[in-house]
Every structure is written in C-alpha cells, then in structure tokens.
TIVO-2410 file (N, C-alpha, C; in nm, 3 decimals):
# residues 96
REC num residu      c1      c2      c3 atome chaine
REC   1      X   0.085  -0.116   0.000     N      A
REC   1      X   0.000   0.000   0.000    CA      A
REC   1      X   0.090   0.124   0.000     C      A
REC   2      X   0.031   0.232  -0.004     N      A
REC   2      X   0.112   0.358   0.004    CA      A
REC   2      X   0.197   0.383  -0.138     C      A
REC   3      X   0.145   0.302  -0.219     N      A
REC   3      X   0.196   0.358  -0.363    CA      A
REC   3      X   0.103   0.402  -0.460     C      A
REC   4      X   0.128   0.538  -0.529     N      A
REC   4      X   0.034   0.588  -0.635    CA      A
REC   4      X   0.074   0.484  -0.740     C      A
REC   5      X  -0.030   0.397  -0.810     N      A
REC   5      X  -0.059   0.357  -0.911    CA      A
REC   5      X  -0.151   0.367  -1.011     C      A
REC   6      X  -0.120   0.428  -1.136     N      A
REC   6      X  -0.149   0.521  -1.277    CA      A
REC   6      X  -0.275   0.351  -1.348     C      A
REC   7      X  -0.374   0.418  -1.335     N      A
REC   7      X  -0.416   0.321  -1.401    CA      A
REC   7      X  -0.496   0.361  -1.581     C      A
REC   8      X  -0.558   0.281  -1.640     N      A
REC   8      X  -0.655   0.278  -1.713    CA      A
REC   8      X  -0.781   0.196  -1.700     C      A
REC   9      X  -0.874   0.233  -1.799     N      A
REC   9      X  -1.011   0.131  -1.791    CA      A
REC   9      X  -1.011   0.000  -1.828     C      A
REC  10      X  -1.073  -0.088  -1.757     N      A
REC  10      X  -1.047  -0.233  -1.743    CA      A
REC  10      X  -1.055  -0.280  -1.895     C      A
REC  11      X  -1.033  -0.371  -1.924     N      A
REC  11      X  -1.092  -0.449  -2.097    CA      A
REC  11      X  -1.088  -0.580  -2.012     C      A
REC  12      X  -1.193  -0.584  -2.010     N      A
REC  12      X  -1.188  -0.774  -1.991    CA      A
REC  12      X  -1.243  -0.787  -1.827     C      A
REC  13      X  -1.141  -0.834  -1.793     N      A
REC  13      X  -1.126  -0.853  -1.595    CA      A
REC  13      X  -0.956  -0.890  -1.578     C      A
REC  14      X  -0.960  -0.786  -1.447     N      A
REC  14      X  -0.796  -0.868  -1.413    CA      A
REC  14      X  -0.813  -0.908  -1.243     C      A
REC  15      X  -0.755  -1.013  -1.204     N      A
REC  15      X  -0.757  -1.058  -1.038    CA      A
REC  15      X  -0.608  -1.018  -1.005     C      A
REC  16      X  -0.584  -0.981  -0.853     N      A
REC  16      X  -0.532  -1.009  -0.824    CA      A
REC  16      X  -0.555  -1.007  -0.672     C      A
REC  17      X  -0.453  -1.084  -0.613     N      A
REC  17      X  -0.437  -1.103  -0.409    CA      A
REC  17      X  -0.373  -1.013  -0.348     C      A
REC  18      X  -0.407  -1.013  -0.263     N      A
REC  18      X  -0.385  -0.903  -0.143    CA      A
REC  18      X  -0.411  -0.955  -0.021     C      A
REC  19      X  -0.297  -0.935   0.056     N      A
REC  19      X  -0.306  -1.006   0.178    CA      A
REC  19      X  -0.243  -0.936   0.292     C      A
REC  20      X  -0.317  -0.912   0.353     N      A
REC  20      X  -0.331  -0.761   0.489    CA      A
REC  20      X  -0.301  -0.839   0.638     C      A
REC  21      X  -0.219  -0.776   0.758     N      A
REC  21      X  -0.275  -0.850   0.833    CA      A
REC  21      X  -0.294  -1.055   0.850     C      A
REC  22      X  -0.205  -1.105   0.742     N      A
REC  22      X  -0.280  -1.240   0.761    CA      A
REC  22      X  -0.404  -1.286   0.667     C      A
REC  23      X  -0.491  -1.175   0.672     N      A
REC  23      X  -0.637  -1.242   0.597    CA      A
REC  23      X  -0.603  -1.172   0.433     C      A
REC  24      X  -0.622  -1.253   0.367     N      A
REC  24      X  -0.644  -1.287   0.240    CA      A
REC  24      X  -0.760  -1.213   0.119     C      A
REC  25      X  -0.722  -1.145   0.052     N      A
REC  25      X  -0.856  -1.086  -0.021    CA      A
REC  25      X  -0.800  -1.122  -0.206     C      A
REC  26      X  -0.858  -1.167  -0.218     N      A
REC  26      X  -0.871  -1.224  -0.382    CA      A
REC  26      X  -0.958  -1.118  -0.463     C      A
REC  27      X  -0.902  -1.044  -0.529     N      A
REC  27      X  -0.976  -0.881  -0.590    CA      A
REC  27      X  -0.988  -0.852  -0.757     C      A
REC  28      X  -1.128  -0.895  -0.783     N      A
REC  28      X  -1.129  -0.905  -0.910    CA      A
REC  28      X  -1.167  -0.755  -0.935     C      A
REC  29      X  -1.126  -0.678  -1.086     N      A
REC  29      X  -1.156  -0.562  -1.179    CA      A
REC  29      X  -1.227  -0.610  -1.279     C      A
REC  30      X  -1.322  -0.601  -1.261     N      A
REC  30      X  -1.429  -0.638  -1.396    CA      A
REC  30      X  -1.471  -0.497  -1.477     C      A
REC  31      X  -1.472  -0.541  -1.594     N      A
REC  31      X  -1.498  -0.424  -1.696    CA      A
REC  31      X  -1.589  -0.430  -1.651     C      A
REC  32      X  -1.604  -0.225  -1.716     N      A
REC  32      X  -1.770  -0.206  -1.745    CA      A
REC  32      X  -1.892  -0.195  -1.857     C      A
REC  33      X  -1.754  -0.218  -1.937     N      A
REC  33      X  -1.836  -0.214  -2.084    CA      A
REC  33      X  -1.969  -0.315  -2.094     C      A
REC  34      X  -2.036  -0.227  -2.160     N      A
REC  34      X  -2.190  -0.287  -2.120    CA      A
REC  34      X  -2.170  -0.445  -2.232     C      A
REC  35      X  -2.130  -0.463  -2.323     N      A
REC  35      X  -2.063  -0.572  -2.307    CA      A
REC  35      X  -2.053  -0.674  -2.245     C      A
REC  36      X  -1.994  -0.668  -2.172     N      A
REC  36      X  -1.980  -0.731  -2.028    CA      A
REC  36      X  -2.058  -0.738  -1.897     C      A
REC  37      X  -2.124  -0.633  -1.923     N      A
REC  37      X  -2.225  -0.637  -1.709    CA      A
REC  37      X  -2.326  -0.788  -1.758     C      A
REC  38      X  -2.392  -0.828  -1.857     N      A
REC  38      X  -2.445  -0.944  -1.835    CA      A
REC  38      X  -2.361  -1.042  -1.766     C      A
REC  39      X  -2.226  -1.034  -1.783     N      A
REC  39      X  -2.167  -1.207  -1.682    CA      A
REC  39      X  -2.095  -1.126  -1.536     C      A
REC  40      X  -2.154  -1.012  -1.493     N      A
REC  40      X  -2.113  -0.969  -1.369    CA      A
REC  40      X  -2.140  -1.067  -1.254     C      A
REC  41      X  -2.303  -1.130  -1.279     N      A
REC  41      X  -2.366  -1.211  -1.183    CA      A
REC  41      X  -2.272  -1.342  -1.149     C      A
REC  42      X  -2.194  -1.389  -1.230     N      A
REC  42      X  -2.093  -1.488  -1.240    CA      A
REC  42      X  -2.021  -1.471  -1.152     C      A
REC  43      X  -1.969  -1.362  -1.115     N      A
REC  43      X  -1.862  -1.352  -0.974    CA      A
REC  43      X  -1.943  -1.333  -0.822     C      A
REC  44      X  -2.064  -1.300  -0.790     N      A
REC  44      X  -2.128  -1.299  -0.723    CA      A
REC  44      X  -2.128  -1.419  -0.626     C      A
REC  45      X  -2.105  -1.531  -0.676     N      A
REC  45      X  -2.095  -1.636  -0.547    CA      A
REC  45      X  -1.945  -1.634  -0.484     C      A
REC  46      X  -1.979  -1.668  -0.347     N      A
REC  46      X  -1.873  -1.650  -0.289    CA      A
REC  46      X  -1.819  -1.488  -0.284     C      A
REC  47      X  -1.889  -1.385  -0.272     N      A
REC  47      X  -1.811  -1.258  -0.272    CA      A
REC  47      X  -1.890  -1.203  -0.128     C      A
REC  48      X  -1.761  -1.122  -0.059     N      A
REC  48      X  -1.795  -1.075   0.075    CA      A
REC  48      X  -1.862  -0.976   0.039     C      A
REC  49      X  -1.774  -0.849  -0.030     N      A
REC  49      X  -1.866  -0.760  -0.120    CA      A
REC  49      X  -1.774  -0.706  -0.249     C      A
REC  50      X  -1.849  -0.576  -0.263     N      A
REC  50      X  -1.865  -0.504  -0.427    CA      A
REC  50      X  -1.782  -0.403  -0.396     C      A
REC  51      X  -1.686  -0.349  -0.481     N      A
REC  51      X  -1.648  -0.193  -0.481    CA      A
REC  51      X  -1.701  -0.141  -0.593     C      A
REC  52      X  -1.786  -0.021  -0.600     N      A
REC  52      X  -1.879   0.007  -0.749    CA      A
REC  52      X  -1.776   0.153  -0.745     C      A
REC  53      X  -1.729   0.200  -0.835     N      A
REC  53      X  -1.598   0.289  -0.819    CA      A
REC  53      X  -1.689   0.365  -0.973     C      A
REC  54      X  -1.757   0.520  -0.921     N      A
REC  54      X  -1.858   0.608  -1.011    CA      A
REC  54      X  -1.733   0.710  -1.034     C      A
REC  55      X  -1.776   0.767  -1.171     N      A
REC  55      X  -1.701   0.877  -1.163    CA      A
REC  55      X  -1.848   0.995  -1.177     C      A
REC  56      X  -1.865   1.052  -1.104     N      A
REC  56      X  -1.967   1.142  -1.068    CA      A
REC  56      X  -1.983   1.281  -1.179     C      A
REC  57      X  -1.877   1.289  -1.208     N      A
REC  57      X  -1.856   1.411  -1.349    CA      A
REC  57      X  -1.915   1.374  -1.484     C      A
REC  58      X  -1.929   1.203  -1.476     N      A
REC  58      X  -1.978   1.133  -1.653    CA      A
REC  58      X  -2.146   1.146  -1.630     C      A
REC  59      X  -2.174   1.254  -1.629     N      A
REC  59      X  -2.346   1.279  -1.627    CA      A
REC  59      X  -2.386   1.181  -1.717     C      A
REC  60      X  -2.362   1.145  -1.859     N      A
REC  60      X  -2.426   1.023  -1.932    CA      A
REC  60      X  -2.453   0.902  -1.864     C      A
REC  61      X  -2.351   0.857  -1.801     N      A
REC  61      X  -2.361   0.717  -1.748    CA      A
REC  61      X  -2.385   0.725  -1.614     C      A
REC  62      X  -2.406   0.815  -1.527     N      A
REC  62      X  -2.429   0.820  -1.364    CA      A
REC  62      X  -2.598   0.746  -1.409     C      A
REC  63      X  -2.695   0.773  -1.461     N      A
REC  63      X  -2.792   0.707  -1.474    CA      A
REC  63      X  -2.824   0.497  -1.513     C      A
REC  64      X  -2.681   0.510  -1.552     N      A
REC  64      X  -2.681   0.373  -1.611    CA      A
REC  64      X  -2.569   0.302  -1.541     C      A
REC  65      X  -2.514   0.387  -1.411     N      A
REC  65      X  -2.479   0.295  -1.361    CA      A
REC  65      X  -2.566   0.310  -1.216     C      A
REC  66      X  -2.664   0.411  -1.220     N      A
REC  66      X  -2.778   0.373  -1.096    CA      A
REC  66      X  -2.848   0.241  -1.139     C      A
REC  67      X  -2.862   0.226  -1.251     N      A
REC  67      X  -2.926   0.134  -1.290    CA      A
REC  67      X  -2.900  -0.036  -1.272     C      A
REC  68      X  -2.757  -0.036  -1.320     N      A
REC  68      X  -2.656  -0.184  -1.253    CA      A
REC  68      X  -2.655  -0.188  -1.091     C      A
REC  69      X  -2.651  -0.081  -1.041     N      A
REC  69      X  -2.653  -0.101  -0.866    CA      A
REC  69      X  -2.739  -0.190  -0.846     C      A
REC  70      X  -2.902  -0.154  -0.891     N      A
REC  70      X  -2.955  -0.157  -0.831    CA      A
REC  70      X  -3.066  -0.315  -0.885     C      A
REC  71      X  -2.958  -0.362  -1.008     N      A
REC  71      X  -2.947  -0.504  -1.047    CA      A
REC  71      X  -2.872  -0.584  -0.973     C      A
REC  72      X  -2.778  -0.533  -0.908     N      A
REC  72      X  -2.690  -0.593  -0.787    CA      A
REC  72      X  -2.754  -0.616  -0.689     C      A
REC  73      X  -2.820  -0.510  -0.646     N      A
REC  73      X  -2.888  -0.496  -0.525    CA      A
REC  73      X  -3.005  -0.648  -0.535     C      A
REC  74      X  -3.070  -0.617  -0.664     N      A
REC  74      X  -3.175  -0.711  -0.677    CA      A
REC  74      X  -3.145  -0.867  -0.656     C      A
REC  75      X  -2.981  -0.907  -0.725     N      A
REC  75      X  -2.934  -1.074  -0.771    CA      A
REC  75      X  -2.984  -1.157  -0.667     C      A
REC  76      X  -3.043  -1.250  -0.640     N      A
REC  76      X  -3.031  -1.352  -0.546    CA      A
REC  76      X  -2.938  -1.382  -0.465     C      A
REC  77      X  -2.818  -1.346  -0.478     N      A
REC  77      X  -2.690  -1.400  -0.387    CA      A
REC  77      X  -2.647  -1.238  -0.334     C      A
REC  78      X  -2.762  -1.126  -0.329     N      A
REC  78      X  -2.685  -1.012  -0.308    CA      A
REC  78      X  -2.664  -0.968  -0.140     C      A
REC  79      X  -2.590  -1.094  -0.095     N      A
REC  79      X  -2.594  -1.059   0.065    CA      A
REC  79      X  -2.458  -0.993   0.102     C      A
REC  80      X  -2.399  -0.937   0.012     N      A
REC  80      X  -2.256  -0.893   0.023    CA      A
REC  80      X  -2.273  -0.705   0.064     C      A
REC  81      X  -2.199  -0.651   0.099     N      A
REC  81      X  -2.171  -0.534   0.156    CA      A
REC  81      X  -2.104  -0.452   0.012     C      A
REC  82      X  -2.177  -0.315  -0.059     N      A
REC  82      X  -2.152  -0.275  -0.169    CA      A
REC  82      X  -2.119  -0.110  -0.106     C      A
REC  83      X  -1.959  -0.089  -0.155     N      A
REC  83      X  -1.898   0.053  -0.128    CA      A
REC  83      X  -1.931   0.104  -0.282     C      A
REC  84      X  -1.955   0.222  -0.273     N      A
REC  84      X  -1.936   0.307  -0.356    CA      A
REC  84      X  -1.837   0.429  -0.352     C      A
REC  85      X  -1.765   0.430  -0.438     N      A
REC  85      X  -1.658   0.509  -0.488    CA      A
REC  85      X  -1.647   0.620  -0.533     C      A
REC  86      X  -1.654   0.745  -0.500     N      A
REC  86      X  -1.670   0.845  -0.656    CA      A
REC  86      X  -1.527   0.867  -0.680     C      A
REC  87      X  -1.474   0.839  -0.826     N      A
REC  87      X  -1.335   0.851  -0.825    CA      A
REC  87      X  -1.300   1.010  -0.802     C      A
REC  88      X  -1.388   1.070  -0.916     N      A
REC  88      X  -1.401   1.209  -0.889    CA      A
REC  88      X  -1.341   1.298  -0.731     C      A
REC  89      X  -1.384   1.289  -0.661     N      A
REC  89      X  -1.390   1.303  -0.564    CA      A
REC  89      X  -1.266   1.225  -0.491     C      A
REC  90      X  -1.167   1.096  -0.483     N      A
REC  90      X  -1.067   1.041  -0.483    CA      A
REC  90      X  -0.958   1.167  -0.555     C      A
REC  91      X  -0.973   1.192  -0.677     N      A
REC  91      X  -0.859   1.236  -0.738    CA      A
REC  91      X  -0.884   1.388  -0.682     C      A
REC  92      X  -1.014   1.468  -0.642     N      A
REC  92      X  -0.934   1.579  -0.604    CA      A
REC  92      X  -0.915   1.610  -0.425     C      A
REC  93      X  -0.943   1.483  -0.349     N      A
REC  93      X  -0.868   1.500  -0.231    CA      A
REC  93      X  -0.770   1.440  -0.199     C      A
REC  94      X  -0.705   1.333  -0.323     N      A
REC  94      X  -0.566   1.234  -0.279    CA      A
REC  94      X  -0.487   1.303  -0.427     C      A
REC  95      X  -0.553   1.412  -0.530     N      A
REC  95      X  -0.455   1.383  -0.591    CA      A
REC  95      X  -0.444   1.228  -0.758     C      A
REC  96      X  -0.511   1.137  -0.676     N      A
REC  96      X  -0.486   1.015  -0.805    CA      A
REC  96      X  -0.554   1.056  -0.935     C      A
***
C-alpha cells in the first residue's frame, strides 16, 4: 500500500491477491463495458462484497450505472456489503 498507481479502464477482468494482516482478499476488476455487465452475476458467489468505483462528473452514465446497482442490489446471492466510490472526488482530495 502507500503507492500511487497510474491506471486505465479495465478491458476484460484482471484478479489479483492481497493479503493484509494475515487475511487474504482475492480482488477481481471487472470491466464495465456494457458488453460485459451481463456475466457480472458470475462472480457474485462466494463474494464478501462489491467496490462500485462512479465517476460522478460522466453525467451520461451516472444514470446507467444507478441502474446496474440496483441489479446488484436485486441478484439472489446479493448478501454482500456494496462501497461506492466516486473517483471524482478520490482524485481531487488524494490527488490520483
């Protein structure tokens, strides 16, 4: 932790581990290309929870991604704990 890392937008999904403390977190990046949100439900088993990471400035898509929340919210397996993110808001109090 404690390193700025430069990213871009996902294509696909990437995993990786992280391990804090001892306990173990297995951390998937799933695209958002609409594309893709149909096999979101696929990672849903077995997940503690969601990081939904908005950028609050894309007025087009803040509606369409209220909309996936709240398909999350709906899934059958949605007993997991869902943070929301505004990156917006990340980059102008850290900077990223």
């Amino acid at each position: 932790m404690n390193e700025v890392v430069h990213t871009s937008p996902t294509i696909g999904s990437n995993v990786e581990e992280i391990v804090v403390n001892n306990t173990r977190f297995l951390m998937w990046d799933i695209g958002g290309q609409e594309s893709l949100r149909s096999s979101w439900n696929t990672y849903y088993t077995n997940t503690e929870f969601v990081i939904v990471v908005v950028d609050s400035t894309d007025r087009e898509r803040i509606s369409v991604t209220k909309e996936e929340l709240y398909k999350m919210l709906a899934h059958e397996v949605s007993r997991y704990i869902i943070f929301i993110i505004d990156i917006y808001l990340l980059w102008i109090r850290f900077g990223y």
